[in-house]
C-alpha positions as CSV (number, residue, x, y, z in Angstrom):
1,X,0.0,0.0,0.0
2,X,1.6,3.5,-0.7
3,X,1.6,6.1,1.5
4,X,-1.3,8.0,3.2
5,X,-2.6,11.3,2.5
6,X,-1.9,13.7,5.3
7,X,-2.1,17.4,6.0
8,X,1.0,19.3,5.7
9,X,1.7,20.8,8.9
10,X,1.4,25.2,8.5
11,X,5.3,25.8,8.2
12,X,5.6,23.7,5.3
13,X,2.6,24.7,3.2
14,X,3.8,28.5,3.8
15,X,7.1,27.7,2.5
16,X,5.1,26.0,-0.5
17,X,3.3,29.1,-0.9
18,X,6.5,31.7,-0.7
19,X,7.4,30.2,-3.4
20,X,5.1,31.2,-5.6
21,X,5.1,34.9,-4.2
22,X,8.7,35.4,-3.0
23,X,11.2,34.4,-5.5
24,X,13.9,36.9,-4.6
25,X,14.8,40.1,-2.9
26,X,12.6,42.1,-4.9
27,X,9.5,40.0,-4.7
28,X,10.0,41.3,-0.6
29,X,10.4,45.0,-1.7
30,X,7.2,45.0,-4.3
31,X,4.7,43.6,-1.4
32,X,6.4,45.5,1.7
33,X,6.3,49.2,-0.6
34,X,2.8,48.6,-1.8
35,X,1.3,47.7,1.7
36,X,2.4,50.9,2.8
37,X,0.9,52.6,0.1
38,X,-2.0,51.1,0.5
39,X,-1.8,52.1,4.6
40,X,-2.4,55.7,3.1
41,X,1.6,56.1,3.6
42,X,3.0,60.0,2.0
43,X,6.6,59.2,3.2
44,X,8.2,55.4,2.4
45,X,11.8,55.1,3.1
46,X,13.3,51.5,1.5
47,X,16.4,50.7,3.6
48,X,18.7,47.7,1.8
49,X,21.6,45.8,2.6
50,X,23.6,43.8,0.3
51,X,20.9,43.2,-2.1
52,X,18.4,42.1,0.2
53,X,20.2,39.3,1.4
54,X,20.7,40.4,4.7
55,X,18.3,43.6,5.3
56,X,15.0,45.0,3.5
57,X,13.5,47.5,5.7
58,X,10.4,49.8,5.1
59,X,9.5,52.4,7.0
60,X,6.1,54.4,6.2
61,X,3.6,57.0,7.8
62,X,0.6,55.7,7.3
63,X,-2.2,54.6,9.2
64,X,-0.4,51.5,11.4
65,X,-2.0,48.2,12.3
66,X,-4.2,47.9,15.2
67,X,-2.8,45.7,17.6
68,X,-4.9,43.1,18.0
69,X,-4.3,42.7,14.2
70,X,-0.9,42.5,14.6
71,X,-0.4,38.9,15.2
72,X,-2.8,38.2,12.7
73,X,-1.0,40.0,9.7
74,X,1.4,37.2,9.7
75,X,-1.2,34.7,8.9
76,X,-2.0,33.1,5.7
77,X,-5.3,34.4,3.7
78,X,-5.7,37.3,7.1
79,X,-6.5,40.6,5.0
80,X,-8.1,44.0,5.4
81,X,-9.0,44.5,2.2
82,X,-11.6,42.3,1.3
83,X,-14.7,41.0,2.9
84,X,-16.9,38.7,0.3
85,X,-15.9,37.8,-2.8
86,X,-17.8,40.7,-4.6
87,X,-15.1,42.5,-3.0
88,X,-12.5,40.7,-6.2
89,X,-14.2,43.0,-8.9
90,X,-13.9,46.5,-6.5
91,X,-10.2,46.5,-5.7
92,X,-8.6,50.2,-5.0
93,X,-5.8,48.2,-3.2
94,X,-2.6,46.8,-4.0
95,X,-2.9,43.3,-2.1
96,X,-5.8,41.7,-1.6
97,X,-4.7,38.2,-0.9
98,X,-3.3,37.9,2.5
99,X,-0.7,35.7,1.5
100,X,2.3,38.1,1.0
101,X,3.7,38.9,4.7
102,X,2.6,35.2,5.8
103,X,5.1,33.9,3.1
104,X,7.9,36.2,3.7
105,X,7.5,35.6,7.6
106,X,8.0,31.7,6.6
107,X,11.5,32.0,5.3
108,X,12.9,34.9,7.1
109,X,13.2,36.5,10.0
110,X,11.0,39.3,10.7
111,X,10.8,42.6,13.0
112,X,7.1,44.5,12.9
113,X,6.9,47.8,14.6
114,X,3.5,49.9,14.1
115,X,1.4,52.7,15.7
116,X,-2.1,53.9,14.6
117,X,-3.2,57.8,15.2
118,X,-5.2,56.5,18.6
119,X,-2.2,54.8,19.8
120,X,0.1,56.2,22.8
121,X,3.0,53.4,21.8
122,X,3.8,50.8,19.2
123,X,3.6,47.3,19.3
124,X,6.9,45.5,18.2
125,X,7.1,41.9,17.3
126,X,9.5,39.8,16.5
127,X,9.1,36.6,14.1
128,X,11.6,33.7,13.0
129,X,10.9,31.3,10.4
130,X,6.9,31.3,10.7
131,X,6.7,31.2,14.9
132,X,6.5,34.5,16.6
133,X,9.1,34.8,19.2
134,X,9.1,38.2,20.9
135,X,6.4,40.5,21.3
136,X,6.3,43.9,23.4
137,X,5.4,48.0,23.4
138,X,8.0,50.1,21.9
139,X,8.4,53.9,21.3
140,X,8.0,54.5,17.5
141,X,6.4,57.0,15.1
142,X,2.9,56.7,13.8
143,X,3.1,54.2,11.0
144,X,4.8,50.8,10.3
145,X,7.9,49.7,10.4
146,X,9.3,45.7,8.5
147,X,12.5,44.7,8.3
148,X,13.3,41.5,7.1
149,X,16.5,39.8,7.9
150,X,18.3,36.8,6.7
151,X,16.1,36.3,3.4
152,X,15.6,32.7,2.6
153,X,18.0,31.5,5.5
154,X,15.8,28.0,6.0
155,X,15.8,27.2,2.5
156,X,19.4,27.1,1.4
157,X,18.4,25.9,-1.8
158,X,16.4,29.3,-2.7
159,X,19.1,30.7,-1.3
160,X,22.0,29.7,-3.4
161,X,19.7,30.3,-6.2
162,X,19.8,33.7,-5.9
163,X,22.4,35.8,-8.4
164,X,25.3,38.2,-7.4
165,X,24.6,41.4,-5.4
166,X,24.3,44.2,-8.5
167,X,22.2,41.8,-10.5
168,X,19.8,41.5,-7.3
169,X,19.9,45.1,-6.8
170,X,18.9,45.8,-10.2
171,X,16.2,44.0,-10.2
172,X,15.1,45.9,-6.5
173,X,15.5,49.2,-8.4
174,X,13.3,48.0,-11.1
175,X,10.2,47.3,-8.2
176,X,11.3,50.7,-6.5
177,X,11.2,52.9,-10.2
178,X,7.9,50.7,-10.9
179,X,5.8,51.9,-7.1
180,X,7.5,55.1,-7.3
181,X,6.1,56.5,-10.9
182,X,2.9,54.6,-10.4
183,X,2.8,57.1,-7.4
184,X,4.0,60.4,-7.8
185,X,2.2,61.7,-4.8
186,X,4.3,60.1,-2.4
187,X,7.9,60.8,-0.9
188,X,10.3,58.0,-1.4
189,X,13.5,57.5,-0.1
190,X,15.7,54.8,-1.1
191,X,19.3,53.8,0.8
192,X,21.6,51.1,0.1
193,X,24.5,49.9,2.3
194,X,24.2,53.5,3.7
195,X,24.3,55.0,0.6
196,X,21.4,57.1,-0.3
197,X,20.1,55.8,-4.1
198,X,16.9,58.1,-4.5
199,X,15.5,61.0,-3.0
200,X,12.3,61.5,-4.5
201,X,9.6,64.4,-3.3
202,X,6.2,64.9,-4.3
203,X,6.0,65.8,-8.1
204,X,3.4,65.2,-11.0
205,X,4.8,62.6,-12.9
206,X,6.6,64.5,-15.9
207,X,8.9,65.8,-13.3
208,X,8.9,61.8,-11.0
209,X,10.3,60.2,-14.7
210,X,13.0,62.9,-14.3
211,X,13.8,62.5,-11.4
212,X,14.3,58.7,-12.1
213,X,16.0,58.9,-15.0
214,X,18.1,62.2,-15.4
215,X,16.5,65.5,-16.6
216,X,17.7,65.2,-20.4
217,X,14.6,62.8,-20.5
218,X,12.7,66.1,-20.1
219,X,13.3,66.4,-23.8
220,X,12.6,62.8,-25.0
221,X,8.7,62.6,-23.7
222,X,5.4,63.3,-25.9
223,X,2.4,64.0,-23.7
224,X,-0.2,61.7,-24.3
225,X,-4.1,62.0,-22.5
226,X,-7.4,60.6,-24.1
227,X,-10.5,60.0,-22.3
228,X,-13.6,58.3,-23.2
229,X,-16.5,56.4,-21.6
230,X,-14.3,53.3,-21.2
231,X,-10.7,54.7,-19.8
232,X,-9.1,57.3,-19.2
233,X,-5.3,57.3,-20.7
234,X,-2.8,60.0,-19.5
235,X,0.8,59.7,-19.3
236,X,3.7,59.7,-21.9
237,X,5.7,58.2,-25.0
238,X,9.2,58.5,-25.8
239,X,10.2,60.0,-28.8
240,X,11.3,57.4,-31.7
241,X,14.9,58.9,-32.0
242,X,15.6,58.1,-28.1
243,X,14.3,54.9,-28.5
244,X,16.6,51.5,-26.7
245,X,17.2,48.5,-28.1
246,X,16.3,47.3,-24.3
247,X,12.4,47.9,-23.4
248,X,14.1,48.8,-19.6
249,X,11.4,52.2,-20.4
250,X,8.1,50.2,-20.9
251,X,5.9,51.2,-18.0
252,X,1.8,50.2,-17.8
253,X,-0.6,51.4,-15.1
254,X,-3.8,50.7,-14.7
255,X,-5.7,52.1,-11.6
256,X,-2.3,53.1,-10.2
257,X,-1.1,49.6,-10.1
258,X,1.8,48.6,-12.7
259,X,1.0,45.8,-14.9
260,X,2.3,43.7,-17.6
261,X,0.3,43.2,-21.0
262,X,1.6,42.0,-24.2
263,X,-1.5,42.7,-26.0
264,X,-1.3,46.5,-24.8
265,X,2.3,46.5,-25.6
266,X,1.8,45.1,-29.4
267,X,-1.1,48.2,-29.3
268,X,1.8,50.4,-28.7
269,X,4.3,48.9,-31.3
270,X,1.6,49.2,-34.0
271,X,1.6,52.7,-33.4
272,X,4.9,53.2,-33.8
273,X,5.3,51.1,-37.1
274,X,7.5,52.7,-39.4
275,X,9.2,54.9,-37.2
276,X,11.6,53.1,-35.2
277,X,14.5,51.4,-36.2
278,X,15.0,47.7,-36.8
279,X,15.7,45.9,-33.3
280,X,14.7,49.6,-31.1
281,X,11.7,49.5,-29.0
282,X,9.3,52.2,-27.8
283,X,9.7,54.0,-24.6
284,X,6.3,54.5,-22.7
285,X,5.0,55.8,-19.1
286,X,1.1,55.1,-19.6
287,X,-1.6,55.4,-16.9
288,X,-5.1,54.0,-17.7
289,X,-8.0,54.5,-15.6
290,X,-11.0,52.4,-15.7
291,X,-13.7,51.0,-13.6
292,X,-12.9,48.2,-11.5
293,X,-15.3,46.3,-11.8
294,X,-14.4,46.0,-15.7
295,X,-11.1,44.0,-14.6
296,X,-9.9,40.8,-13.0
297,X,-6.6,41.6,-11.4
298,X,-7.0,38.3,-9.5
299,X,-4.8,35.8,-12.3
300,X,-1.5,35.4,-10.7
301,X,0.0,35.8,-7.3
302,X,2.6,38.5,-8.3
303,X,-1.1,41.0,-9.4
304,X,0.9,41.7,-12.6
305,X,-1.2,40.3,-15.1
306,X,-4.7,42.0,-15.9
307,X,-7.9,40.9,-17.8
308,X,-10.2,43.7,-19.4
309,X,-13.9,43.4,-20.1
310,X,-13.5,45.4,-22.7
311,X,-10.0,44.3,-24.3
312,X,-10.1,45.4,-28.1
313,X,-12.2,48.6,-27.2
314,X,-8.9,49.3,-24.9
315,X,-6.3,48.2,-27.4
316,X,-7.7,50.6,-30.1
317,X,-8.4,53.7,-27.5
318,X,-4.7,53.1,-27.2
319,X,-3.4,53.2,-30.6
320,X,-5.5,55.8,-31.4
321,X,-4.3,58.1,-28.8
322,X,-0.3,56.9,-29.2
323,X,-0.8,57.7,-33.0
324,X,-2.6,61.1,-32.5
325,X,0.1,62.2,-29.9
326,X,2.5,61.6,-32.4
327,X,1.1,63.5,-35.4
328,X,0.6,66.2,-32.9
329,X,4.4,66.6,-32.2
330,X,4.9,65.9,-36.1
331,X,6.4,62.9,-35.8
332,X,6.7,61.1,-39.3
333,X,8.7,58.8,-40.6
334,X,12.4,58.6,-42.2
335,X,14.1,57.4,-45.1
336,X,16.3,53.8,-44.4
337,X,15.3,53.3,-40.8
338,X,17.5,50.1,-41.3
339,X,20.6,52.1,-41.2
340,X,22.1,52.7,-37.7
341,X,22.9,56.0,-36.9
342,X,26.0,55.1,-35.3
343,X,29.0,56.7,-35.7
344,X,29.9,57.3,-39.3
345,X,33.6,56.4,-38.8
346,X,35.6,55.7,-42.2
347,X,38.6,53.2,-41.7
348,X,41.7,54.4,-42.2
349,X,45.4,53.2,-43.1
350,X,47.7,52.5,-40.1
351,X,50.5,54.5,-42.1
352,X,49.4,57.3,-44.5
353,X,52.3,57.7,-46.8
354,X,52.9,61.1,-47.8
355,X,51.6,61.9,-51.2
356,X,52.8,64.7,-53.7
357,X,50.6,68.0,-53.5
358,X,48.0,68.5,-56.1
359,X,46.6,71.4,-56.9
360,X,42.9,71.8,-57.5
361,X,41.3,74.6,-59.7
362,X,38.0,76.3,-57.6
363,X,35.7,77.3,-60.3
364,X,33.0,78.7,-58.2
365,X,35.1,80.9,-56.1
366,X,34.4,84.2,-55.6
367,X,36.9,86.6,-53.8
368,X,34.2,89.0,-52.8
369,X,32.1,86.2,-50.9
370,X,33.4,84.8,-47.6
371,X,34.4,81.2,-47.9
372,X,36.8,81.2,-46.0
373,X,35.3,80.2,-43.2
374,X,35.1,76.5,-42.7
375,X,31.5,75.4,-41.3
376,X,31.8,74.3,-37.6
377,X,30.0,71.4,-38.1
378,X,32.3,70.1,-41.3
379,X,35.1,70.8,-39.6
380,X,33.8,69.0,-36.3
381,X,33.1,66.0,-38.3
382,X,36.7,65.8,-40.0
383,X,38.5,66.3,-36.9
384,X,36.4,63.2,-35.5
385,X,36.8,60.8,-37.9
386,X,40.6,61.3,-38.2
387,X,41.5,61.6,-34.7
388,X,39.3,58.7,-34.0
389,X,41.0,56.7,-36.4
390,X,44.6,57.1,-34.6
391,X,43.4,55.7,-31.7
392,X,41.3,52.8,-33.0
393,X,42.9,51.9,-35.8
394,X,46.6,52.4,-35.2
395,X,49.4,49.9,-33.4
396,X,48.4,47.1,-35.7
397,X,48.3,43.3,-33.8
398,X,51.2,41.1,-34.2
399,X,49.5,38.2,-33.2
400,X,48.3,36.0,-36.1
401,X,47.4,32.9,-35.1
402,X,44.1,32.3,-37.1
403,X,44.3,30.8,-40.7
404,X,46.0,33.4,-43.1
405,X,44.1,34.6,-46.3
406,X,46.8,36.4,-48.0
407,X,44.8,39.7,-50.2
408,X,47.3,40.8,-52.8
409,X,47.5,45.1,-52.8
410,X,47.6,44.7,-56.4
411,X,43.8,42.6,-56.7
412,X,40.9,44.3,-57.0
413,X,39.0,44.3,-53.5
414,X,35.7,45.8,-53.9
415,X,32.5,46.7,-51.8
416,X,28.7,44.9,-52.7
417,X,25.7,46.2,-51.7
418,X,27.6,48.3,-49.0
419,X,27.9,45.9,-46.7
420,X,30.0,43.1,-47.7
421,X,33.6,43.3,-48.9
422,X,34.5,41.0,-51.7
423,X,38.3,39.4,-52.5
424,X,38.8,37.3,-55.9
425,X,41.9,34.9,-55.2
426,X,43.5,32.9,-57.1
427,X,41.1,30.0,-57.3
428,X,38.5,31.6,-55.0
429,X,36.4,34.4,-53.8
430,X,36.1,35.6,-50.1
431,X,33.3,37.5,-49.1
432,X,33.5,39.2,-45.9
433,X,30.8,41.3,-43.4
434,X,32.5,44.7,-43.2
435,X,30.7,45.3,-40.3
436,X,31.4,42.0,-38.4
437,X,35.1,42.2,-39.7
438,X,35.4,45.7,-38.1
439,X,33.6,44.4,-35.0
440,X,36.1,42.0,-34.5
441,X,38.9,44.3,-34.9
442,X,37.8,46.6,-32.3
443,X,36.4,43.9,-29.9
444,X,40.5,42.5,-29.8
445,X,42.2,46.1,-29.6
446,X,39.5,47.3,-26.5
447,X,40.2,44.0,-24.8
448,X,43.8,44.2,-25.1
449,X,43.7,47.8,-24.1
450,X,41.6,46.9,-20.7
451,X,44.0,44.4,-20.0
452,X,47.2,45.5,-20.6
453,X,45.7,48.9,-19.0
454,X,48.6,50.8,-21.4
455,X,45.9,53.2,-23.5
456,X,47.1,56.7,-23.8
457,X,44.6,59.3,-22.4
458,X,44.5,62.7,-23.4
459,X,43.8,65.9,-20.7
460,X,39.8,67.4,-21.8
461,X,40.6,71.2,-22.3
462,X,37.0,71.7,-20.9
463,X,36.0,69.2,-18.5
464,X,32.7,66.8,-19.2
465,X,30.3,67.3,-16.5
466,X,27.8,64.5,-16.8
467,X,24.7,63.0,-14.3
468,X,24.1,59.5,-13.8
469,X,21.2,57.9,-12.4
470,X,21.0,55.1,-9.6
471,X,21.6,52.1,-11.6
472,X,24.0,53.8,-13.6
473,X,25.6,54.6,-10.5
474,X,25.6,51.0,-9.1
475,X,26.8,50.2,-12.8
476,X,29.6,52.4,-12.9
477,X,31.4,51.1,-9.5
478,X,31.6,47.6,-10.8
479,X,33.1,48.9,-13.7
480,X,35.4,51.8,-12.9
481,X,38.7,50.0,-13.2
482,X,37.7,48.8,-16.3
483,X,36.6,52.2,-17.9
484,X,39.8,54.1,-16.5
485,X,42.1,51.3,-18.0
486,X,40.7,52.0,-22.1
487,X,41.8,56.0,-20.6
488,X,38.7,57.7,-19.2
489,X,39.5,60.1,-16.2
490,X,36.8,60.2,-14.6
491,X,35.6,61.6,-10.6
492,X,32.5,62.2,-8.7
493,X,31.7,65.8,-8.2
494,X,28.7,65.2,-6.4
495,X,26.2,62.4,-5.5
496,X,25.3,61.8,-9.3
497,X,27.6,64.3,-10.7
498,X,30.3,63.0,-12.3
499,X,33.9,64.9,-14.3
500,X,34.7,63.7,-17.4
501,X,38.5,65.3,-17.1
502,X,40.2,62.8,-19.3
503,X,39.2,60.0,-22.4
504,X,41.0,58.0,-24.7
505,X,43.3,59.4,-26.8
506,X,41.7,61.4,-30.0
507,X,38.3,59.8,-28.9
508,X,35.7,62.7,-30.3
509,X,34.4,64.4,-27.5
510,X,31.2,65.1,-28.9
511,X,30.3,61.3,-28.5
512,X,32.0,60.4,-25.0
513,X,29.0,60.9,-23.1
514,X,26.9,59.1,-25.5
515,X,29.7,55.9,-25.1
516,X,29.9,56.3,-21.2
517,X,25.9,56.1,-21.2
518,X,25.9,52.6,-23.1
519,X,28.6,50.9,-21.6
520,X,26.4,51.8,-18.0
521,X,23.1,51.1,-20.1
522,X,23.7,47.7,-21.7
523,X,21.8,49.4,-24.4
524,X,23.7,47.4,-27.0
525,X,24.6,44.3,-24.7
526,X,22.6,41.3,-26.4
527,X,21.9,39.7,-22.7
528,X,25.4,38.8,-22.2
529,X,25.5,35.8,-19.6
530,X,26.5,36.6,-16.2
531,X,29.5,34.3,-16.9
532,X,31.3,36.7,-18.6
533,X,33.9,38.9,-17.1
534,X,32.5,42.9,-17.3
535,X,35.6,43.5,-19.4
536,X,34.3,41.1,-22.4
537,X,31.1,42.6,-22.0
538,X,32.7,46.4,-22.0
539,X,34.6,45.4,-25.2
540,X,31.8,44.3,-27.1
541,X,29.6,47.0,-26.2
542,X,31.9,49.2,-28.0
543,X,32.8,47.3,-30.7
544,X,29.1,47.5,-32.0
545,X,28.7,51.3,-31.0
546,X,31.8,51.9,-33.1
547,X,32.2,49.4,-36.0
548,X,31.5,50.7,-39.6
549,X,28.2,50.1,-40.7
550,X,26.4,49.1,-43.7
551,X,25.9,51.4,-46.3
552,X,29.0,52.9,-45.3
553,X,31.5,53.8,-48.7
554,X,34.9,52.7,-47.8
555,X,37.8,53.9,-50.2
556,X,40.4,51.1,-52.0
557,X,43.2,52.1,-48.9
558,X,40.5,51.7,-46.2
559,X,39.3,48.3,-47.2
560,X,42.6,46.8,-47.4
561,X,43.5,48.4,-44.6
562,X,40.6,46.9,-42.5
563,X,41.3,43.4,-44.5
564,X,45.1,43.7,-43.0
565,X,43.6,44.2,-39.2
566,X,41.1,41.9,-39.7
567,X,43.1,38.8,-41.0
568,X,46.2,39.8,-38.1
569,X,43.4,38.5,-35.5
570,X,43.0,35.9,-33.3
571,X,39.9,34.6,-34.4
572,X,38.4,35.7,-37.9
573,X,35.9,33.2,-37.9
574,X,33.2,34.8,-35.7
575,X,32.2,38.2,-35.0
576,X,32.5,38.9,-30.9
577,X,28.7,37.8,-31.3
578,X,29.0,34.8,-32.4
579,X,28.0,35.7,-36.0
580,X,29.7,34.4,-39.0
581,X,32.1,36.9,-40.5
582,X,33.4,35.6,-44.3
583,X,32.5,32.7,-46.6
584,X,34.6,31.5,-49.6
585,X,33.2,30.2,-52.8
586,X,35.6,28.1,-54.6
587,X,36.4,28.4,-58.0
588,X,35.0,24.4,-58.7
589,X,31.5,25.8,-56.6
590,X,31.0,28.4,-59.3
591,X,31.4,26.6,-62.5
592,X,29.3,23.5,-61.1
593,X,26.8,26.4,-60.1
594,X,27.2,27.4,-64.3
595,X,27.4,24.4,-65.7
């Protein structure tokens, strides 16, 4: 006979359960910041210590827990919020379930301090791994206080689950910037190891994104508002030219509460079809306001999935309203939205050899006219490319060990389509991805540079002053060493002010904020496993920022020049991403092809 049913005793059905509703550090954060906004809190302060492992603490003023409730919080399905299931289809609140503090009290250890307006003291109590242990008065403000020790310390296997500390904290930030911007009406504070992250007071939520994200984003947002008899929609879009190739600025509200929707995402994306470029997504901050009763939010324990009563009515009010925003601010499409507006850098020779002077015959000049005067913007652009091209392109690699393709100076290399660069050899023809070539290039120099930490850096005549946000912040410590050894000088001025004194040698300077902001964005990292050192990571980011691109003309010198570098790497085969760089077609392929 097998074994009998039985009932699994309370401390191992609320483990089940955590699981389900606390999968990591920021699971913790999400439900402790939205009970106290739902306690009527104005002032949350979100207290962190190595990623959560060790310490989450929120403190809030709002209306406190009665204490002959308090005990009761802890328990499973023991809410406020709800009375009779009627209740499902009215919900102003954030939780509603009563299962999130009764699963993180399961597999932590827990600390409760709270005071209501009528109350003379607080009530503190003290909770380890499901079984309450202390309880007693205390002196404490009005409001609640929850801090949350030892995350996960009786379930080692959830435990050692859990990534390294910035990829924890990231995600942490994500739940703070998500509560935070769905509620602009609140003060937030936000610390880390001491270290305060975000300050953020009452504003309407134009100025909350900003605050967020940096004030330049002030200039990246179209105004968007539409209401109807269904919804009302109010919030912003992000104009195509600052789009990401990460959707890290998607944000959905609906009643206040953020949400994640596919369908109303793809109602966005149609909207924006045929302006964005291939592989870019559309930034969004959008608010919708509808009657509760016309959604379920009761699909998954994490409340971030929605059902609509009215679900292509909403997707249409949407991409309607996206669409007219955008004709509003007269934004239309371009011409070749496949072409990456990179940095137009042609490839140069490693030695220019001095050639005899020509002169050249100006037949429209006129010695009455001024044209003297160089444009600032031509002459911008030519100082770029060539100083840019000593750094990058000079000190040619010794190193050859991949298999040699030897490219005569004397045969006839020449570009199709833009994009590929084609060889004829003696019994062959190479065909190589001038992009993926270059990629390659650049990906060995930058990773030699970072590790033999030898690149020149030249003194900024006018210093750089640039502002990073939090997780740019948290970003730029774990890479600091590794951006000061390619020749960046860089020092904090203030809490998110940073100096830009110093950069690579003949780097254009016009660009180096843009380069600092994607190595600390990822915006062109393609998920790079954790596995791989930042360094790797670092190199390829600016390999693809910097490599030439297609439709790009490259002169006779240039592409042999490029074919030299390329062929004198380690590995030719594969582009830093893995992509195939060159095929050859044998002379015998052809004529069978022909014949």
């Amino acid at each position: 006979m097998g074994p009998r049913i039985k009932l699994l005793p309370d401390n191992i059905s609320n483990q089940i359960a955590a699981g389900e509703v606390i999968q990591r550090p920021s699971s913790v954060v999400k439900e402790l910041l939205e009970n106290a906004v739902d306690a009527g809190a104005k002032n949350i302060q979100l207290i962190i210590k190595d990623a959560g492992k060790t310490l989450i603490q929120v403190i809030d003023d709002g209306s406190g827990i009665v204490s002959e409730d308090l005990n009761l919080a802890f328990v499973r399905h023991a809410t406020s919020k709800i009375r009779k299931t009627a209740d499902l289809y009215t919900l102003n609140t954030k939780g509603f379930r009563g299962e999130a503090l009764a699963s993180i009290a399961a597999i932590s250890n827990v600390e409760a301090y709270t005071r209501t307006s009528k109350d003379e003291v607080s009530h503190y109590l003290k909770i380890e791994g499901g079984r309450i242990t202390e309880q007693k008065l205390s002196i404490q403000p009005k409001g609640t206080s929850i801090l949350i020790k030892n995350l996960f310390f009786n379930v080692p296997a959830r435990r050692n689950f859990l990534r390294s500390d910035t990829v924890e904290l990231k995600h942490i930030i994500d739940e703070f910037h998500r509560v935070s911007l769905a509620h602009p009406d609140i003060n937030f504070l936000f610390f880390n190891n001491g270290n305060e992250l975000f300050h953020l007071s009452i504003k309407e939520i134009r100025k909350r994104i900003c605050s967020i994200f940096g004030t330049k984003w002030d200039n990246y947002l179209i105004p968007i508002s539409e209401t109807t008899s269904l919804t009302t929609l109010d919030g912003f879009i992000v104009k195509p030219e600052f789009s990401k190739k990460t959707r890290g600025h998607q944000f959905f509200f609906v009643n206040n509460r953020y949400i994640k929707s596919s369908f109303l995402h793809h109602a966005v994306n149609s909207a924006f079809e045929g302006l964005l470029r291939t592989g870019y997504h559309p930034g969004y901050f959008l608010y919708l306001t509808v009657d509760p009763k016309s959604i379920d939010i009761n699909i998954h324990p994490t409340k971030t999935e929605i059902k609509f009563e009215e679900e292509q009515s909403i997707y249409s009010i949407l991409r309607a309203a996206v669409k007219h925003s955008l004709g509003i601010f007269q934004v239309t499409p371009t011409l070749d939205f496949n072409l990456d507006k990179s940095f137009e850098i042609p490839y140069s020779l490693h030695q220019k050899k001095p050639s005899f002077p020509t002169i050249e015959v100006d037949s429209s000049f006129n010695p009455f006219l001024n044209t003297s005067v160089v444009s600032k913007k031509q002459k911008e652009k030519s100082w770029s490319s060539e100083s840019l091209n000593k750094k990058i392109y000079s000190n040619s690699n010794d190193n050859n060990n991949s298999e040699l393709i030897d490219v005569p100076k004397n045969k006839r290399v020449f570009q199709l389509f833009l994009k590929y660069i084609v060889c004829p050899l003696q019994s062959s023809m190479v065909i190589i991805h001038q992009g993926r070539a270059h990629q390659r290039v650049l990906y060995e120099r930058f990773l030699s540079s970072i590790t033999s930490k030898k690149s020149l850096s030249q003194q900024l005549l006018f210093p750089l002053e640039i502002k990073l946000n939090a997780k740019q912040i948290n970003e730029y410590q774990e890479v600091k060493d590794i951006i000061e050894s390619l020749g960046f000088k860089i020092k904090q001025k203030k809490e998110s002010i940073f100096i830009i004194e110093g950069c690579p040698e003949n780097f254009p300077q016009s660009k180096i904020e843009e380069l600092i902001e994607s190595i600390l964005s990822n915006d062109y990292n393609e998920k790079i496993k954790e596995n791989f050192s930042q360094a790797d990571k670092i190199a390829k980011i600016l390999a693809k920022k910097l490599s030439i691109k297609t439709g790009k003309t490259l002169e006779s010198e240039e592409l042999h020049s490029l074919l030299d570098d390329f062929f004198g790497c380690k590995e030719t085969r594969v582009s830093p991403f893995n992509k195939p760089i060159f095929i050859t077609l044998e002379k015998s392929q052809i004529e069978h092809r022909l014949n």
